[in-house]
C-alpha positions in Angstrom: 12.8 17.3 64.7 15.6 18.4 62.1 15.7 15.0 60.5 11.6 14.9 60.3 12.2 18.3 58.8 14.3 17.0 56.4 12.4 13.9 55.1 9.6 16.5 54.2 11.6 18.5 51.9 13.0 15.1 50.3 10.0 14.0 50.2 8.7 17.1 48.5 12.1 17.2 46.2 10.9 14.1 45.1 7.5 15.2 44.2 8.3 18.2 42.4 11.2 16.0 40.5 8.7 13.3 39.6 6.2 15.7 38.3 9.1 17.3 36.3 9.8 13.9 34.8 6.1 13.3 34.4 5.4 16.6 32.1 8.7 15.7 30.0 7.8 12.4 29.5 3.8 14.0 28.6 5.9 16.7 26.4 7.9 14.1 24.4 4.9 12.1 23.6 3.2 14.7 22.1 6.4 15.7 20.2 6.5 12.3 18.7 2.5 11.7 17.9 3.1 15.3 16.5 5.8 14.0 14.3 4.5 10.8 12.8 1.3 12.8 12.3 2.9 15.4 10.1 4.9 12.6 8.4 1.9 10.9 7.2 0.6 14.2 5.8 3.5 14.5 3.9 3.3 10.4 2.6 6.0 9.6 4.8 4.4 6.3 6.2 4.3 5.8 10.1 3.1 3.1 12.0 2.0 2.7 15.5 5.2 0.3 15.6 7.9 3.4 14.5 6.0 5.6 16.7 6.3 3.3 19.7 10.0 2.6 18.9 10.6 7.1 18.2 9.7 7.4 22.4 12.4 4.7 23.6 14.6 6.4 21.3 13.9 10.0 22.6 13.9 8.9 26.0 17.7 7.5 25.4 19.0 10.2 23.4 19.4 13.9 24.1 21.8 15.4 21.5 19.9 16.7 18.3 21.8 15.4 16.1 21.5 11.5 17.0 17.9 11.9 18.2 17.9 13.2 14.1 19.4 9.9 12.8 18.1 7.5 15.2 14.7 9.3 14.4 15.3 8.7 10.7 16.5 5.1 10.9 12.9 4.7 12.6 11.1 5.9 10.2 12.8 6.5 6.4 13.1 3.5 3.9 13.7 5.5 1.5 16.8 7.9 1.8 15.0 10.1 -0.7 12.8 11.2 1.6 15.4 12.6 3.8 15.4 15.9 3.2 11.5 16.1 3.6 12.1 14.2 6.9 14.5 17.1 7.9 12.0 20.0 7.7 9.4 18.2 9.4 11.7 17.6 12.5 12.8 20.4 12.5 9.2 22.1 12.4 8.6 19.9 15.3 11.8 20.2 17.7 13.2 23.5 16.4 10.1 25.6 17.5 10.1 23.9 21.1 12.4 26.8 23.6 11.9 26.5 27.2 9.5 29.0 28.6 10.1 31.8 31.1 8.0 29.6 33.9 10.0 26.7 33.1 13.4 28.4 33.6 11.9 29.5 36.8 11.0 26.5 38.2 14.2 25.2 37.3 15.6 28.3 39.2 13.6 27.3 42.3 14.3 23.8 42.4 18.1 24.7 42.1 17.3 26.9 45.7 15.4 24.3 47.0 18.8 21.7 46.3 21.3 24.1 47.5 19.3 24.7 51.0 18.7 20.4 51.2 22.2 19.8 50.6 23.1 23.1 53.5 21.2 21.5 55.9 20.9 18.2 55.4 25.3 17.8 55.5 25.6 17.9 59.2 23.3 14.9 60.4 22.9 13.0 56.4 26.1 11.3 55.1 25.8 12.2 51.2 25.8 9.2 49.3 28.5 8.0 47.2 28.3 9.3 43.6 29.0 7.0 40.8 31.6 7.7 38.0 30.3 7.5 34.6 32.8 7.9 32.2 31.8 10.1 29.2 31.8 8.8 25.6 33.1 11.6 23.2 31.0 11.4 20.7 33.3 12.4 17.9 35.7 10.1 18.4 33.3 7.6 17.1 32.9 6.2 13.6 29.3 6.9 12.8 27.7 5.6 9.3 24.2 6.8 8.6 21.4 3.9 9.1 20.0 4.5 5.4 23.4 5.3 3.1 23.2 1.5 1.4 19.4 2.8 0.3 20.6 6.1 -1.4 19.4 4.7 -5.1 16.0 3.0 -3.9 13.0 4.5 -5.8 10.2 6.6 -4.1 7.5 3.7 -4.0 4.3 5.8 -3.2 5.4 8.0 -6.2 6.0 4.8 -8.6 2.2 4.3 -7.3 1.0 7.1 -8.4 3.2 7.7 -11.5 2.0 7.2 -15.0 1.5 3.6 -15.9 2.7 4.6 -20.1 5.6 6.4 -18.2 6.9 2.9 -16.8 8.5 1.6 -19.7 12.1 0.4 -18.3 12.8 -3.0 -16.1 13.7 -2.5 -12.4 14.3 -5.1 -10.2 11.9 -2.8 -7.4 9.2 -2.5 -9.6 8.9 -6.3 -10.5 8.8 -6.4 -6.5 6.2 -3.9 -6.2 3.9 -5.3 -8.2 4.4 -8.7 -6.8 3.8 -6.4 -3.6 0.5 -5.3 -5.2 -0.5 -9.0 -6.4 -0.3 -10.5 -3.1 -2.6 -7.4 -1.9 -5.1 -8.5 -4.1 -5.0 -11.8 -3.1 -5.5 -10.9 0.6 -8.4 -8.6 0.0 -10.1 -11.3 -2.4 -9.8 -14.1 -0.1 -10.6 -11.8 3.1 -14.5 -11.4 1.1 -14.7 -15.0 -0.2 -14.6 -16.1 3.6 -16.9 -13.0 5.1 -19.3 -14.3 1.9 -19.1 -17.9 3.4 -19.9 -16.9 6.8 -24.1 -17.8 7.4 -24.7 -14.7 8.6 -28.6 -14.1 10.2 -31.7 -14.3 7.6 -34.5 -12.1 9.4 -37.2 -13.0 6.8 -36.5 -16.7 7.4 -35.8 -16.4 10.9 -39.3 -14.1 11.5 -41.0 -17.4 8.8 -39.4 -19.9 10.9 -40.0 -19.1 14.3 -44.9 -18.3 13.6 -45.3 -21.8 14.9 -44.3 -19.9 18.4 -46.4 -17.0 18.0 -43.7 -14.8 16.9 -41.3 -15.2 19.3 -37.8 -15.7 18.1 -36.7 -18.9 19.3 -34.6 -20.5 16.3 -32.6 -18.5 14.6 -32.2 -19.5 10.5 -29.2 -18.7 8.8 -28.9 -17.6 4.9 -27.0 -19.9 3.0 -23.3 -19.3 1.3 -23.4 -17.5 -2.0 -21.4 -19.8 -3.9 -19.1 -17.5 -6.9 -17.3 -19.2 -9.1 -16.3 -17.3 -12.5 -14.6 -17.9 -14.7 -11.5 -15.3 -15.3 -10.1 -14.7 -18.2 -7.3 -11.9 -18.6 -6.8 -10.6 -22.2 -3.6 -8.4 -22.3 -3.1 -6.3 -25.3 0.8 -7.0 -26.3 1.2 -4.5 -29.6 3.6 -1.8 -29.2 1.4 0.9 -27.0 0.8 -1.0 -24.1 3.7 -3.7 -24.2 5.4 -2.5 -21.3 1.7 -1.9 -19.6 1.0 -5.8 -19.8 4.0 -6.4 -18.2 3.0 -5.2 -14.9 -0.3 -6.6 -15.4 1.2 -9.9 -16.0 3.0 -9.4 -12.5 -0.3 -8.7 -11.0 -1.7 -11.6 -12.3 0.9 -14.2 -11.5 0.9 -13.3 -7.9 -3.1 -12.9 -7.2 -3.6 -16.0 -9.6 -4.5 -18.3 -6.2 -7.5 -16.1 -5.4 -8.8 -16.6 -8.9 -11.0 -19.5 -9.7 -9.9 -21.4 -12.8 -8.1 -18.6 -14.3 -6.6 -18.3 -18.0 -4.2 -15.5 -19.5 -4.3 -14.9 -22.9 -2.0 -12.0 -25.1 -3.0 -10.5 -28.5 -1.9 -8.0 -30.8 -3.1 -9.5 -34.2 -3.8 -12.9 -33.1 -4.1 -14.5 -29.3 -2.0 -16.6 -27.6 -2.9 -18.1 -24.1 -0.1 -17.9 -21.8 -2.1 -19.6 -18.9 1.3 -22.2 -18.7 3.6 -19.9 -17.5 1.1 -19.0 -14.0 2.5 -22.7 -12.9 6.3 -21.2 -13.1 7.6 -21.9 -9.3 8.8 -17.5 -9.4 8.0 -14.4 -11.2 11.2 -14.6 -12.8 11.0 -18.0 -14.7 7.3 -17.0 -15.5 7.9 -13.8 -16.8 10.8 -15.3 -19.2 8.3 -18.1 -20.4 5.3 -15.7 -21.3 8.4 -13.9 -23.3 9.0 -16.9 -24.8 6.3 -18.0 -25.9 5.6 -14.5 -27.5 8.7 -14.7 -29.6 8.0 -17.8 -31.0 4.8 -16.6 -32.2 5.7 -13.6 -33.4 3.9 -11.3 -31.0 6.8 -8.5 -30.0 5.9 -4.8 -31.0 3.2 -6.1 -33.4 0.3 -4.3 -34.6 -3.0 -4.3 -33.6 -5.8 -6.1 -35.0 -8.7 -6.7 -32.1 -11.3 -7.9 -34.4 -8.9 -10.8 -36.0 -7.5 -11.2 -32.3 -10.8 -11.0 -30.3 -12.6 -13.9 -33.0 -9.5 -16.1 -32.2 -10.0 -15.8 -28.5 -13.7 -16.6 -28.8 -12.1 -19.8 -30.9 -10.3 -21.2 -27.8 -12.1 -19.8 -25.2 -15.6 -21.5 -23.7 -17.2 -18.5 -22.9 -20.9 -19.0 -20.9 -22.6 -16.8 -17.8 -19.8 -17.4 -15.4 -17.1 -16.2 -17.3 -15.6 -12.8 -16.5 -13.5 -11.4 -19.5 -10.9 -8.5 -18.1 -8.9 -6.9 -21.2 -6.2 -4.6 -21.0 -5.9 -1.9 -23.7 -5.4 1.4 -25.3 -8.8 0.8 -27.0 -6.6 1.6 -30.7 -7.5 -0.8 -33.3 -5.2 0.5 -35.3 -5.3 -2.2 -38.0 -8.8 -3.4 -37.6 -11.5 -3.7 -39.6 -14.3 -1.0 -40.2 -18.2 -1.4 -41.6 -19.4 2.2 -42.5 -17.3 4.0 -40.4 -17.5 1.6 -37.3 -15.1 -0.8 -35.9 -16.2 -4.5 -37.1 -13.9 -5.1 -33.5 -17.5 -3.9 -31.6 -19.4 -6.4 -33.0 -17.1 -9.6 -31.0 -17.2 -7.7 -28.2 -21.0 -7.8 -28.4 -21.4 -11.0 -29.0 -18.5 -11.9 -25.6 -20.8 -9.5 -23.5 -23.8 -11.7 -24.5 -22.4 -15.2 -23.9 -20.3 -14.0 -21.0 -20.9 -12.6 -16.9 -19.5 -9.5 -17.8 -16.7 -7.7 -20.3 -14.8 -5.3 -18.8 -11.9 -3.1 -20.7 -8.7 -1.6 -18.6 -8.2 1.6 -20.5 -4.6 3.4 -19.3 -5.0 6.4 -21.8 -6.3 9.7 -19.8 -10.1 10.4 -20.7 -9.8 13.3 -22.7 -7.7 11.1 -25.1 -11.0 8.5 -25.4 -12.8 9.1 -29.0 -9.9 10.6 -30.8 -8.9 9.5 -34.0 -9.1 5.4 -33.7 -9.9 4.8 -30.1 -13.0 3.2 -30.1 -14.1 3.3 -26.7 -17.2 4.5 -27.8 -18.2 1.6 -29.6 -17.2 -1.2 -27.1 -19.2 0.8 -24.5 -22.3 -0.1 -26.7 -21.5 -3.2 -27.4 -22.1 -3.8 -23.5 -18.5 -3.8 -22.3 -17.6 -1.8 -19.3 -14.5 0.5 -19.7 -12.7 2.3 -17.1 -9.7 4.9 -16.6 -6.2 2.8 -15.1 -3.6 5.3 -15.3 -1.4 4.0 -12.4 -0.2 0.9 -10.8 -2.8 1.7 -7.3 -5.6 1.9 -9.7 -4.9 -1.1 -11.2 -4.0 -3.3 -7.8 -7.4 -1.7 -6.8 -9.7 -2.5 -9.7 -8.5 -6.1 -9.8 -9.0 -6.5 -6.3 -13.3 -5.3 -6.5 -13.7 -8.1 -9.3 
């Protein structure tokens, strides 16, 4: 009867321990989805993946302070983002003290051990308890997981930054935008193959399918839309957007796969076509031969002319209704032509609009800066060209990506 007695409270030891565990484990959870949640409020990104990884390392660690850093080596790659990363764990862990139930269950499962281990000693031999030995913790050397990335830049915030504000050469920006290229490459492909796909035609289908009184027996698919434009990339290269066409360039170079038969071309007074440095093997070597090629013509901090530059490009360009013309400017024709007041630049960029698919102008000034003094945005939206507002890097990834 005593040992009967016994195996009921063991078993019912082990049930109230096991639902201990259970609400722990339930608490954690939420701590961590809490966590990531506030951490991609504050454009901290975290993935399902981080996430995952944050509960085996909660569930290992107990001390604050390395649940902090293995926390942060989860998440951070970017050690600028520490001290935001801080505050937000400590909003979540800081705020979390135990509760006057749970210190009384705690109390009454400490009872409930003491009167086991009472009267379970004389007929249960206690089993033998292993030694662990215990690792002091300041003995050990400990280098924090993210000290080698100390001078890495914020790359959300060189996303949203100014793109006339990026006028110095990093090696991470050259990466992001390579980064950004190969994102528009992914998305541009991913709709060329959902365009391919024969997806159902209900008209034909409902057409096809009379001879059986209506009843839909064959099913008719529509046919691939087959798109192939011409692209043509016109980067303005005079001293106000120099470093801008850089980044474009970058762009360019590594979405140029997804394009179909596409040329670059760089003006400032004149154009030059720089399509023969897209088959460089890297970035690098391409970038330095576009460079080139600019210094030998004499195209470095020029000034611009768009009406002698634009009449050049029409020269070596075979515009017709498949060609998409995409030019990168400030819009300033500072040293261009004018007939009455107007820019004579206008009337070329009527005449591309009518021979081409479309003409569409990447303008990285700020609106309210549009139709002051020689920006003649005005006047190339009349002439049929499509201009829009870039300002950062994001914009432009995501405006060359729709095309």
């Amino acid at each position: 009867m005593r040992a009967t007695f016994v195996l009921k409270i063991d078993l019912r030891k082990f049930r109230v321990n096991h639902l201990k565990d259970l609400k722990y484990r339930l608490k954690m959870m939420d701590d961590i989805i809490k966590l990531s949640g506030r951490l991609r409020e504050n454009g901290i990104p975290a993935s399902i993946r981080s996430t995952e990884n944050a509960c085996k390392a909660f569930d290992l660690l107990k001390d604050d302070e390395l649940l902090r850093e293995a926390l942060a080596s989860v998440y951070l790659k970017d050690e600028r983002q520490r001290e935001k990363f801080n505050e937000i764990f400590d909003s979540v862990f800081k705020k979390n003290p135990k509760t006057s139930e749970e210190d009384d269950t705690d109390s009454k499962t400490s009872l409930t051990t003491k009167t086991l281990k009472t009267r379970s000693s004389a007929k249960i031999q206690k089993p033998q308890k292993v030694k662990v030995e215990k690792i002091d913790f300041n003995s050990v050397k400990y280098v924090p997981p993210l000290e080698e990335n100390k001078d890495r830049f914020n790359e959300s915030e060189m996303l949203q930054q100014d793109i006339m504000n990026l006028n110095r050469f990093e090696p991470e920006l050259l990466d992001l935008c390579q980064k950004l290229g190969r994102k528009i490459a992914n998305k541009r492909v991913r709709r060329q193959k959902q365009s391919k796909n024969m997806k159902p035609d209900i008209r034909r289908t409902i057409r096809k399918n009379l001879k059986y009184g209506g009843t839909l027996i064959e099913l008719a698919r529509s046919r691939p839309k087959i798109k192939k434009s011409n692209h043509f990339f016109l980067t303005d290269v005079s001293g106000s957007c120099d470093w801008i066409s850089n980044w474009f360039f970058c762009m360019v170079y590594a979405a140029q796969n997804s394009f179909y038969n596409a040329k670059t071309f760089d003006f400032d007074n004149k154009t030059l076509e720089t399509t023969s440095a897209l088959d460089e093997p890297n970035l690098a070597d391409a970038f330095i031969k576009a460079r080139d090629l600019r210094q030998k013509n004499l195209m470095l901090h020029g000034t611009s002319n768009m009406y002698t530059a634009f009449k050049s490009f029409i020269k070596q360009a075979n515009l017709n209704n498949k060609s998409l013309v995409l030019i990168l400017t400030d819009c300033r024709d500072w040293a261009g032509p004018k007939s009455s007041g107007n820019p004579r630049s206008a009337e070329v960029i009527e005449y591309m609009a009518d021979r081409s698919k479309r003409v569409l102008v990447l303008n990285p000034e700020p609106r309210d800066k549009w139709n002051v003094v020689d920006s003649c945005v005005s006047h190339y939206e009349d002439a049929g060209a499509g201009v829009f507002e870039v300002r950062n890097l994001r914009q432009l990834a995501d405006f060359i990506a729709k095309i």
